[in-house]
C-alpha positions in Angstrom: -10.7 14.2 18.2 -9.5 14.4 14.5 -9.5 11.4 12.3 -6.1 9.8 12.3 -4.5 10.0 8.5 -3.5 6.9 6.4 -0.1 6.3 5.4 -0.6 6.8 1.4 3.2 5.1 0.9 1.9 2.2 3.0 -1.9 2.1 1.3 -0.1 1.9 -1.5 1.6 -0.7 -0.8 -0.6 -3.1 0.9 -3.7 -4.5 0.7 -5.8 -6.3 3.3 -7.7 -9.2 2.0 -11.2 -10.1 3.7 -10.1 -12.6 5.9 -7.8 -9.4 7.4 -4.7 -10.3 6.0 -2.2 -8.5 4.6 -1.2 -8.9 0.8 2.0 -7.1 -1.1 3.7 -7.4 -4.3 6.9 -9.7 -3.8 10.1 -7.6 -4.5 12.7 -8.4 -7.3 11.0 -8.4 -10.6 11.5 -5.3 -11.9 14.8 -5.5 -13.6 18.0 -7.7 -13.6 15.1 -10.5 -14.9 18.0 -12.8 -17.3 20.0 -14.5 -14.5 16.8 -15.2 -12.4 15.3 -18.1 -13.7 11.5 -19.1 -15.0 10.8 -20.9 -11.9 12.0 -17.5 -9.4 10.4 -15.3 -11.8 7.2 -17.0 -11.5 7.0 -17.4 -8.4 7.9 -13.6 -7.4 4.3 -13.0 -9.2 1.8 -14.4 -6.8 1.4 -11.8 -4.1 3.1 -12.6 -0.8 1.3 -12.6 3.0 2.4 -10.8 5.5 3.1 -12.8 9.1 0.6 -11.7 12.0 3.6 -9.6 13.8 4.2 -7.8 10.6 0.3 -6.9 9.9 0.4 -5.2 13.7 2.9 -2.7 12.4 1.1 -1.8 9.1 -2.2 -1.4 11.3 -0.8 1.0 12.8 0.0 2.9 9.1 -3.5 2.0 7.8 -5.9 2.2 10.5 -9.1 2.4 8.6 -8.4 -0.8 6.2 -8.8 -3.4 8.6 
């Protein structure tokens, strides 16, 4: 049996913490940055965690990271 391939767009993406859980970088702060305010801006840096039904899915894409 062949080794199963990781998604690259997905490893690129996430990263899995050593507790197992799933870290990503929080959308929206690319561009557009003057109407959002300090406090969104701010806040949008701190990497977000993904919920348990939401790491099954991105096993699935990444199965040698966990």
């Amino acid at each position: 049996m062949p080794k199963m391939k990781t998604r690259r767009s997905a490893a690129k993406r996430y990263s899995v913490t050593g507790s197992g859980k799933v870290r990503y970088k929080k959308q929206g702060l690319r561009h557009i940055l003057t109407k959002k305010s300090s406090k969104r801006k701010r806040n949008l840096r701190h990497a977000g965690i993904l919920s348990k039904s939401e790491t099954k899915r991105i096993h699935k894409l990444m199965p040698y990271n966990f």
